[in-house]
Structure formats: structure tokens, C-alpha cells
N, C-alpha and C positions, 0 to 999 in steps of 0.2 A: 190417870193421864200423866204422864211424861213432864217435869217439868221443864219448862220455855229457860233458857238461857235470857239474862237483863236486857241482852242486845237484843235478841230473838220478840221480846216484849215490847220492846222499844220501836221494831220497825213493823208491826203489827199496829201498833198505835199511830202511826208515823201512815200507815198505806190506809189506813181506816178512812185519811182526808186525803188523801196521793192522787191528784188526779190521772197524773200520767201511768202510774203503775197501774190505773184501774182500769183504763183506755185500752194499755199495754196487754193486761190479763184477759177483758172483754174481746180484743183479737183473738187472741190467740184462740181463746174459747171458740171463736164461730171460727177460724180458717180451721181446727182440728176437728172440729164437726160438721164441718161442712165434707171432708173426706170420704166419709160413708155415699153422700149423694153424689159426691164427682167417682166413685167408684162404678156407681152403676148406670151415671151416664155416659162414663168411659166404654163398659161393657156392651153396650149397644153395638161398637163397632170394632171392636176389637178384642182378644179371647183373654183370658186371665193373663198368660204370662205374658203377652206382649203387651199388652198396659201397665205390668208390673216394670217390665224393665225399661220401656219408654218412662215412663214417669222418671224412674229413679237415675235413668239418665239423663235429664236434666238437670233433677234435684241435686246429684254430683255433680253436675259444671257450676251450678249455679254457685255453691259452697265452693267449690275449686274456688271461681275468684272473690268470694267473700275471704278464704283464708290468704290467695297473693297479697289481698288487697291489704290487711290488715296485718299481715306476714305473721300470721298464726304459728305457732311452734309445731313441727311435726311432732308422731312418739316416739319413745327410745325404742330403738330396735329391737330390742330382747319385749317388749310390748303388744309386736305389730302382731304376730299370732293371737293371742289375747284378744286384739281390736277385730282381726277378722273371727273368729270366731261369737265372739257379742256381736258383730256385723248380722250373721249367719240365724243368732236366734233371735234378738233385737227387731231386726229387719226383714231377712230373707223368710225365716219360717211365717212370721206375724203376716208379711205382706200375701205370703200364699195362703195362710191360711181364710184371713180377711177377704181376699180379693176372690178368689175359690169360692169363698162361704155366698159372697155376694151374688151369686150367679142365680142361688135359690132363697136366697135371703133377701127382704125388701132391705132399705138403707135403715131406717129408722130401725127395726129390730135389730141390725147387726149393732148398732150404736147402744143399744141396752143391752146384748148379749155382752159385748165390752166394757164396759161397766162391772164387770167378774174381776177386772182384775184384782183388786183391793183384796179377794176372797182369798185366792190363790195363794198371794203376797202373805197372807196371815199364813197359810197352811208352811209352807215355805219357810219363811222365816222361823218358825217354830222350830222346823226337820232340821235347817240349818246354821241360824244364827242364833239360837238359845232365846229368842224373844217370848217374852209370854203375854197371855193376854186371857182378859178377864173370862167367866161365862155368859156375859154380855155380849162379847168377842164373836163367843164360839155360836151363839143364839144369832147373830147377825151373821153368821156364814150359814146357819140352815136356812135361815129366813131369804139368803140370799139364792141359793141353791133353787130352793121349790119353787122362786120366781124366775129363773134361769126353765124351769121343769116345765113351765106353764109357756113361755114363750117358745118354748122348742116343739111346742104340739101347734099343730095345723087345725084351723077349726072348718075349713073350708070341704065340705061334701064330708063331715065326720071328723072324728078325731085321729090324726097321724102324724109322727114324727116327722120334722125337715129335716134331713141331713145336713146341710147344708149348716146345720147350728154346730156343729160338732168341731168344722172347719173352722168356724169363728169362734168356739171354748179354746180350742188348742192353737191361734193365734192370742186369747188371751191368755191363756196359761202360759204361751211361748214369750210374751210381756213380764208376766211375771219370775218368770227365770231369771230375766234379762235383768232385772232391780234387785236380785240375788245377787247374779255373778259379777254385775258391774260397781258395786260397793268398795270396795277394795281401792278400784279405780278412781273413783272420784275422790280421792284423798290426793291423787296425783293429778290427775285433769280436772278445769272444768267442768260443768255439764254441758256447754257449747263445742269444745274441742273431742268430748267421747262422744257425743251424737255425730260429731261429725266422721271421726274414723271410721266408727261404726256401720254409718252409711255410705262409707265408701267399699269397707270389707263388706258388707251384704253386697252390694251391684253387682261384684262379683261372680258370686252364684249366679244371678239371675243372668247373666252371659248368654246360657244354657239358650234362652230363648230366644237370641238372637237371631237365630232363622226363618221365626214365627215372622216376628215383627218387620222384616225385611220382606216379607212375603205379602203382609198385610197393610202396613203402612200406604203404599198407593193407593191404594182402594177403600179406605176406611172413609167415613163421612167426615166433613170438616169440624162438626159439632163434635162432635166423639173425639176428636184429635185436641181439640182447643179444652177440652174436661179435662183432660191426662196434660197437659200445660199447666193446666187452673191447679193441676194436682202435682207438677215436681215442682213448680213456683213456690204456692204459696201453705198449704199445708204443710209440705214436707220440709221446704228451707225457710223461706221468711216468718213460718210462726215459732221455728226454734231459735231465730233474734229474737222477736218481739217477745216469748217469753224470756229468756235469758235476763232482755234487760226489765221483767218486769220484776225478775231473782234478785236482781242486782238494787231493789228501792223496794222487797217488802222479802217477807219469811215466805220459806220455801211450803211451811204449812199451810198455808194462810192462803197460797197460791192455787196447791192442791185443793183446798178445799172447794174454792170458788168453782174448780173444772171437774168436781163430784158433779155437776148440775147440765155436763156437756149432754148426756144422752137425750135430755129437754131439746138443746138444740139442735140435735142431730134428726127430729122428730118433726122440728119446726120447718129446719133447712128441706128434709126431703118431702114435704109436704108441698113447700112453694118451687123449688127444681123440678122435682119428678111427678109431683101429684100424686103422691102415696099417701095413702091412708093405713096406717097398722089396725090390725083385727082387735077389738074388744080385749082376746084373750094376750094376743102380746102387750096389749098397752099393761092390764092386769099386772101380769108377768113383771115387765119393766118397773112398774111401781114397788113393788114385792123386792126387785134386788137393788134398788135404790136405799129402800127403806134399810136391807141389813147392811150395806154399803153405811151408809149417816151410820147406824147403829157400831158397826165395825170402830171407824174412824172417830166417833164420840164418846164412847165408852167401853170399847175392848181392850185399849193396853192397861196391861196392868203396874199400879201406881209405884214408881222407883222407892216412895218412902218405905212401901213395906218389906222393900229389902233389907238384911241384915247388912250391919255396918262394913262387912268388908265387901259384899259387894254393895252394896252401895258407894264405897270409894271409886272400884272400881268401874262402876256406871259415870262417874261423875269424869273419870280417864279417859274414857270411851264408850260415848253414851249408846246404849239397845235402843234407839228410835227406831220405831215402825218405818218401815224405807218408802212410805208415800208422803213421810212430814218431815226427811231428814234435810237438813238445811243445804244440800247440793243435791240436783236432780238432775238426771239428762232421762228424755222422755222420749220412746218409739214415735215414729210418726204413723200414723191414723191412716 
């Protein structure tokens, strides 16, 4: 494991008794798992992309006056391509591929198919930032894999593929790009201020649909209408405050970790919304990528001590942390 910087120790010990930071975190945890369920309550009345871009029109006004208000720094011009394009995989691909995947996906299985991200992230970081990690590592991404295998089979009249898993693998993979490319950035932003560009360069794209939604919008049910509210409010904008400032009074690891345990809630949440019950085999499943998920994040990076001295210096210049424990995070929204 990686070691913690004095100060990184210090506010670990410091949030172990933080009540507000744990308050702060336990939000966050249930408005970003709650997403899965207000997805496919949204769906009831309205088709993927016009609930995609309803939502996220909100969720951009809403941050529009969160940043007047607080007169947030825009980015440096030579940036804004950058931010739309992290917009683009960040947001735009995830949220199609998510909200897509949900059509034949209960809520609670999409909540543990996402749950891959971490796996990804290790593949990834490897291709591209030189990280290594142990065979622990690599044993917690098969283990994670064959639980992803098992939820993606249908046990209902025999055993068959959902499609619809595939939707939701490549909005988590399109997550994990996104904690690739956006590295860089966060040495110059925030994680409050690139979440927020981001989802404004993602809206964007989703323009596209704005014909749908003009079409649909009159006639949709009020309940379906008031879920896609419930979802640019507080999923999408207020739990990137509430985590922000839960960054701001504990380690960004420490943070992550606690939201390893969302697909639990995501489980509970579309149990009491929707009345879903996941099948035998996906709970299985879910369990199985959880497990290499912990196993991933507890024992896969491999130990900086046994690096030789010069890179070990060099680690210590600019350390190879695993990008779900690096101490600046800006996180897709769900």
C-alpha cells in the first residue's frame, strides 16, 4: 500500500470522530445511489434521452448559480476543449450509457454493475500511468469480472444475457477514462470546479435530444417529471457540494472508501422506490465484484518501499497513487 502523507494521517484520524464530515459523506452516499432508482422512475415517462437532458438541465442551472454565487473562477481558454471533452466522456457517454442500460436493467443491478469502476481504473492506470499493482491486484479484478459474468445472465425462463449490462460496463469504463484523463487537471482545478465544467461541456451533446423532450415533456406523468428534478437537484448538483466539503475535513481515501459500500445502498434505495427485488443470481454476482473491488483497493497497489531509490524519489515528487485514493477527486455523477 501507498504511503499516507503526515497530513493525509492526520485528517483520517481527525474524520474517524468528524461528525459533520460523516454526515457530509453518508449524503452523499445515499443522493448518489439513490440515482439508479430516480433513473428508472424517471423512465416510466419519459425515453432515455429526454430524461438525460432534462435532468442535466437543471443540474446546469443549478451550478450556473452556485458558481454567480460564489463567483467561481471560470477555465483558461486554452482549457475549455479539455473540459468539453471530459464533459463528453465524464458525463455525456456515462449518462447514455447508464440511463440506456436502465431500460432493461433493474436499478439495483446497474448499481453493482458500476461498482467495475475501480477494475477499469487498475487496467488503465497501468496502460497509462505506469502504476503497478500487486497479484492481489490482479486476482481482485478477476474475481471482479466473473461477478460482473454472473450478473449479466438473466435467470428468468433459463439462462440469457441482458444487454442492457453491456450499456452500463461502457458507462463504467467511460468513468474510468474519465479518472485517467482528468488527472492532469486536477493539479489546476478543484474537484468542485472540473465537475462542474464538465457537466456543462457534457449538456451539450445531449442538446441532440432536445426535440424529444419538447415533444414529451407535456404529456409525461407528474411523478416521472418530479424523479428527473429529484435527479438534476440533488444527485447530480448538491451531492458534488456535500461531498466536496466532506474532501475539504477528511482524505480523499478515506472518502472513497466509505462509497465502495454505495451499490448496498443503491439495493436498499430501489427496494423501497421501485419495489425491486434483484434475482438470487445478481445479488451473487454483486457480491463477487464487491469482494474484488475491497480486495482491489486493500491490497493491489504495490508498496512504493520496494522501489529502488531513484524511483522512489521520484514517487515521493509525484506520487503513482491509485486515482480512487488520490487526494483531489471530482467524481461523474450517477
Amino acid at each position: 500500500m501507498s504511503r499516507l502523507h503526515p497530513s493525509s494521517q492526520a485528517m483520517q484520524r481527525r474524520s474517524s470522530r468528524d461528525v459533520p464530515s460523516l454526515v457530509a459523506l453518508s449524503l452523499t452516499l445515499v443522493l448518489w445511489a439513490s440515482a439508479f432508482a430516480g433513473i428508472r422512475a424517471g423512465l416510466t415517462g419519459y425515453s432515455a434521452g429526454a430524461l438525460i437532458l432534462l435532468r442535466f438541465l437543471i443540474a446546469s442551472g443549478a451550478l450556473l448559480m452556485y458558481a454567480l454565487v460564489t463567483r467561481m473562477r471560470m477555465p483558461d481558454r486554452r482549457d475549455i476543449p479539455a473540459m468539453i471533452l471530459l464533459g463528453f466522456i465524464g458525463i455525456t457517454v456515462y449518462q447514455l450509457g447508464l440511463t440506456y442500460g436502465e431500460t432493461s436493467v433493474s436499478a439495483g443491478t446497474a448499481g453493482l454493475l458500476i461498482a467495475t469502476v475501480p477494475c477499469f481504473t487498475v487496467i488503465l492506470a497501468t496502460l497509462f500511468l505506469g502504476e503497478r499493482f500487486s497479484v492481489w491486484g490482479w486476482v481482485g479484478l478477476l474475481i471482479s469480472f466473473t461477478g460482473v459474468a454472473l450478473i449479466s445472465l438473466n435467470g428468468n425462463g433459463g439462462l440469457h444475457f441482458t444487454p442492457g449490462a453491456l450499456l452500463i460496463l461502457l458507462a463504467s469504463f467511460s468513468e474510468s477514462v474519465y479518472f485517467v484523463v482528468q488527472k492532469r487537471y486536477l493539479r489546476k482545478y478543484s474537484g468542485l470546479e472540473l465537475a462542474t465544467y464538465n457537466l456543462w461541456g457534457g449538456t451539450l451533446f445531449m442538446l441532440i435530444f432536445l426535440p424529444t423532450l419538447w415533444q414529451e415533456l407535456p404529456h409525461a406523468p407528474l411523478g416521472a417529471t418530479l424523479a428527473i428534478v429529484f435527479l438534476g437537484l440533488f444527485p447530480a448538483a448538491v451531492a458534488n457540494l456535500v461531498w466536496t466539503f466532506a474532501l475539504s475535513r477528511t482524505s480523499a481515501s478515506a472518502a472513497i472508501s466509505f462509497l465502495n459500500i454505495s451499490p448496498v445502498f443503491s439495493l436498499i434505495i430501489a427496494w423501497l422506490w421501485l419495489r425491486e427485488v434483484p434475482s438470487a443470481l445478481a445479488l451473487g454476482g454483486g457480491l463477487v465484484v464487491i469482494l474484488g473491488v475491497l480486495l482491489i483497493n486493500l491490497k493491489g497497489k504495490v508498496s512504493v518501499r520496494a522501489e529502488q531509490p531513484a524511483k522512489l524519489a521520484e514517487a515521493e515528487a509525484q506520487p503513482q497513487v491509485l486515482l480512487l485514493a488520490s487526494e483531489e477527486v471530482s467524481t461523474p455523477i450517477n
